[in-house]
C-alpha positions as CSV (number, residue, x, y, z in Angstrom):
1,X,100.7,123.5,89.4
2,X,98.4,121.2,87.7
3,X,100.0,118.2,89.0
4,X,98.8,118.9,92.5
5,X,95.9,116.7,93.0
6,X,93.6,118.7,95.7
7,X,94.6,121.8,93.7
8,X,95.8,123.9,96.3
9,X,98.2,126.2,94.1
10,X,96.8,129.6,92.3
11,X,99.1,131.5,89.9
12,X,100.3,135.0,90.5
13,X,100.8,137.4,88.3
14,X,104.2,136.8,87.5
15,X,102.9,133.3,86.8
16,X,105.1,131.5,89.9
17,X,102.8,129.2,92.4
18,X,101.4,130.2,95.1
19,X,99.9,127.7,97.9
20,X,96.4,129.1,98.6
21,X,94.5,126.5,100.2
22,X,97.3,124.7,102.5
23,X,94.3,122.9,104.1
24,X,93.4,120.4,101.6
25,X,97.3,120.0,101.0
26,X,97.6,115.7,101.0
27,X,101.7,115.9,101.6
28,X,102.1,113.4,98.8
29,X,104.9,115.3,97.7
30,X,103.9,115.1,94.3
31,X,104.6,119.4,93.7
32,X,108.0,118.9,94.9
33,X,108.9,115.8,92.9
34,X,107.6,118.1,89.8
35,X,109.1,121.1,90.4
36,X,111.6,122.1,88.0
37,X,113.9,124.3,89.8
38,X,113.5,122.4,93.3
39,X,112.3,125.8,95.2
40,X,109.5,124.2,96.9
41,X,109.4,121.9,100.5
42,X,106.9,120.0,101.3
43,X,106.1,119.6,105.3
44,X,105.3,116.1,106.7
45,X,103.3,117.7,109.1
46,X,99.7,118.0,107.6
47,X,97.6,119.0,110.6
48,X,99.4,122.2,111.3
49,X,101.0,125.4,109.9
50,X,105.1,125.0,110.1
51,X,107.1,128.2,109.8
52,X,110.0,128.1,107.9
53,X,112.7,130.3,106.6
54,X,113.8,130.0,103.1
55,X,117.2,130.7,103.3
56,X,117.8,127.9,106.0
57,X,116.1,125.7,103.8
58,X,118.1,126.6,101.0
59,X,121.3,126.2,103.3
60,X,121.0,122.6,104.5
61,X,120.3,121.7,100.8
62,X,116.0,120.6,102.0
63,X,114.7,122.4,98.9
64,X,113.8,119.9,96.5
65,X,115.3,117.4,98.6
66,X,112.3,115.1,98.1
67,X,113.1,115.1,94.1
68,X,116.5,114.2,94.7
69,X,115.5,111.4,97.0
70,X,113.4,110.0,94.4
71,X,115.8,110.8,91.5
72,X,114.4,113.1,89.7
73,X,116.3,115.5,87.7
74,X,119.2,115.4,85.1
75,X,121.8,113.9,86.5
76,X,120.6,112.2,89.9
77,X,120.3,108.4,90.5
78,X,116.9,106.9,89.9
79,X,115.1,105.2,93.2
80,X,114.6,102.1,91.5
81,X,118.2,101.9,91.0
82,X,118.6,101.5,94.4
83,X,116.1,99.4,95.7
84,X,117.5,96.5,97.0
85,X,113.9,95.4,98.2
86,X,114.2,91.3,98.0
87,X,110.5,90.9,97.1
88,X,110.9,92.0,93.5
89,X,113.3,89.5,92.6
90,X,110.4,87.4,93.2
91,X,108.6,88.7,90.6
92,X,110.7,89.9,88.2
93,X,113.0,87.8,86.2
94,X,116.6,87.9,86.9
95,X,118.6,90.8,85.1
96,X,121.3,89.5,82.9
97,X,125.0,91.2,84.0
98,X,126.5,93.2,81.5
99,X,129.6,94.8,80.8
100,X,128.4,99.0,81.3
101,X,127.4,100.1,78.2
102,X,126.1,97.0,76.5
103,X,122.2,97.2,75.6
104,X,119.8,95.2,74.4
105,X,119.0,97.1,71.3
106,X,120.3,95.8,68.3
107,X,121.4,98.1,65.5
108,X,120.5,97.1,62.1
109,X,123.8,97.7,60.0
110,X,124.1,97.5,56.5
């Protein structure tokens, strides 16, 4: 996982992640948010070891549930789609409304 930035995965021999130093783990959530098949879940709680079961992980949906929050993936809806955050209309110019599935790109037809 070369994404993590305290480097606290190592490989095993099947090549699947492994954390192996959960101490200088950050919780920034950035492994989850990159994991392609949303197996991994990330504890808020830094300062101490969590048990947790897989399976009831996987049954209240909390695997990979901080890259669907954030939208990644095919399919999901992006986080800045939703932010409603009034500060950035402050800085960014107003968006023109459109009809769905009118761009700005123009197509050069001959």
């Amino acid at each position: 996982m070369k994404v993590c930035p305290t480097n606290v995965f190592d490989r095993t021999e099947s090549g699947a992640p492994v954390i192996k130093r959960q101490k200088d783990c950050q919780t920034c959530f950035i492994c989850e948010a990159y994991c392609p098949v949303d197996a991994l879940y990330v504890s808020p709680f830094t300062d101490e070891a969590v048990q947790v079961d897989e399976e009831e992980l996987a049954a209240k949906g909390v695997l990979g549930s901080r890259r669907e929050t954030i939208g990644w993936g095919p399919g999901r809806q992006k986080l800045a789609a939703l932010d409603q955050t009034p500060f950035i209309d402050r800085i960014l110019p107003p968006r023109p409304v459109r009809a769905a599935g009118i761009s700005d790109v123009k197509v050069q037809t001959n």
